[in-house]
C-alpha positions as CSV (number, residue, x, y, z in Angstrom):
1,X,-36.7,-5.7,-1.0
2,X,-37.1,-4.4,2.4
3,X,-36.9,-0.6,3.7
4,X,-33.8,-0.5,5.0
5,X,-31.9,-2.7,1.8
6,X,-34.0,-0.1,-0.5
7,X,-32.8,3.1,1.9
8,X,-29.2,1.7,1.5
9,X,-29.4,1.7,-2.2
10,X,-31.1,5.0,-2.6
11,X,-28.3,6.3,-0.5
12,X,-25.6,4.8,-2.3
13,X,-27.2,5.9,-5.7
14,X,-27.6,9.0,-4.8
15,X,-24.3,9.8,-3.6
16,X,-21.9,8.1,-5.7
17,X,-21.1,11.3,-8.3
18,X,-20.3,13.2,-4.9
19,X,-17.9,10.7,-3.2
20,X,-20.3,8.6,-1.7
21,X,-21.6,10.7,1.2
22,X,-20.2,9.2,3.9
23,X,-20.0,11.3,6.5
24,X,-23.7,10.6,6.6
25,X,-23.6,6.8,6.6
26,X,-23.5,6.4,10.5
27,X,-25.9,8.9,11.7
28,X,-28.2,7.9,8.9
29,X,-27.9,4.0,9.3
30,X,-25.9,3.1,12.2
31,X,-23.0,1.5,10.2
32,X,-19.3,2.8,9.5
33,X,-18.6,3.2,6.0
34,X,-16.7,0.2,5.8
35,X,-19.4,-1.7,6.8
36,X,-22.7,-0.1,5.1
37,X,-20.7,-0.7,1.5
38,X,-20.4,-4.2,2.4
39,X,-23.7,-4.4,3.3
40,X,-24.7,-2.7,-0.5
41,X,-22.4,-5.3,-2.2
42,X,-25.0,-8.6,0.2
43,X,-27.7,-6.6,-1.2
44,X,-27.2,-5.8,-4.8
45,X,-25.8,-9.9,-5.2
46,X,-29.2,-10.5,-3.8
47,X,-31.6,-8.6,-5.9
48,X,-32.7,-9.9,-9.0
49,X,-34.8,-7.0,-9.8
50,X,-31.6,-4.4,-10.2
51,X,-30.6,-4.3,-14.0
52,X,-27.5,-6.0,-14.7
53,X,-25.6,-2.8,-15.6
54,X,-26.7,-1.2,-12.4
55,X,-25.6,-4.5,-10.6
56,X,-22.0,-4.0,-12.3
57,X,-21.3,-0.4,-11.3
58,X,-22.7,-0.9,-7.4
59,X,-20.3,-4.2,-7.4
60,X,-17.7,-1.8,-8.8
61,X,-18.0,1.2,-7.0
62,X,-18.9,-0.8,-3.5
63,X,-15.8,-2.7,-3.7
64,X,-13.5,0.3,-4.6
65,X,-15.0,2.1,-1.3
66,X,-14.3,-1.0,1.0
67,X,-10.7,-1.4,-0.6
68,X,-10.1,2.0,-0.1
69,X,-11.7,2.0,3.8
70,X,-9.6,-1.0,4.3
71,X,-6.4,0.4,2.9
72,X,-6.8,3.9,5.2
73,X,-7.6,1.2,8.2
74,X,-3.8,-0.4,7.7
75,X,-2.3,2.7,7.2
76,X,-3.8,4.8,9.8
77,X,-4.7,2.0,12.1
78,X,-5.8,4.5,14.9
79,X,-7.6,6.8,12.8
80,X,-4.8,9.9,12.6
């Protein structure tokens, strides 16, 4: 796995019990929210070394933070 994928784990990992952190996702990785869990859901489908239970609760709580980014997009499509 290469820096950046295993940076964008650590980060998700680490932050998950505190609501994922992600006021720091853009200055920290360049990527909106939206975008940086999506990029954790490529990665952890791509790693065979993560566990399987640690592959179930990134899939888990990856897609719950997209769905929810996505719902906030459609209801406050200009960010108010």
């Amino acid at each position: 796995m290469d820096p950046y994928d295993q940076a964008l784990l650590e980060h998700t990992l680490r932050w998950c019990n505190y609501g994922g952190g992600d006021e720091h996702i853009f200055p920290e990785f360049g990527l909106t929210p939206e975008m940086f869990y999506r990029r954790v859901l490529t990665v952890v489908d791509s790693r065979s070394e993560l566990e399987f239970p640690a592959k179930q609760y990134l899939r888990a709580y990856c897609s719950e933070k997209v769905t929810s980014s996505a719902r906030r997009r459609r209801t406050h499509p200009f960010g108010l």
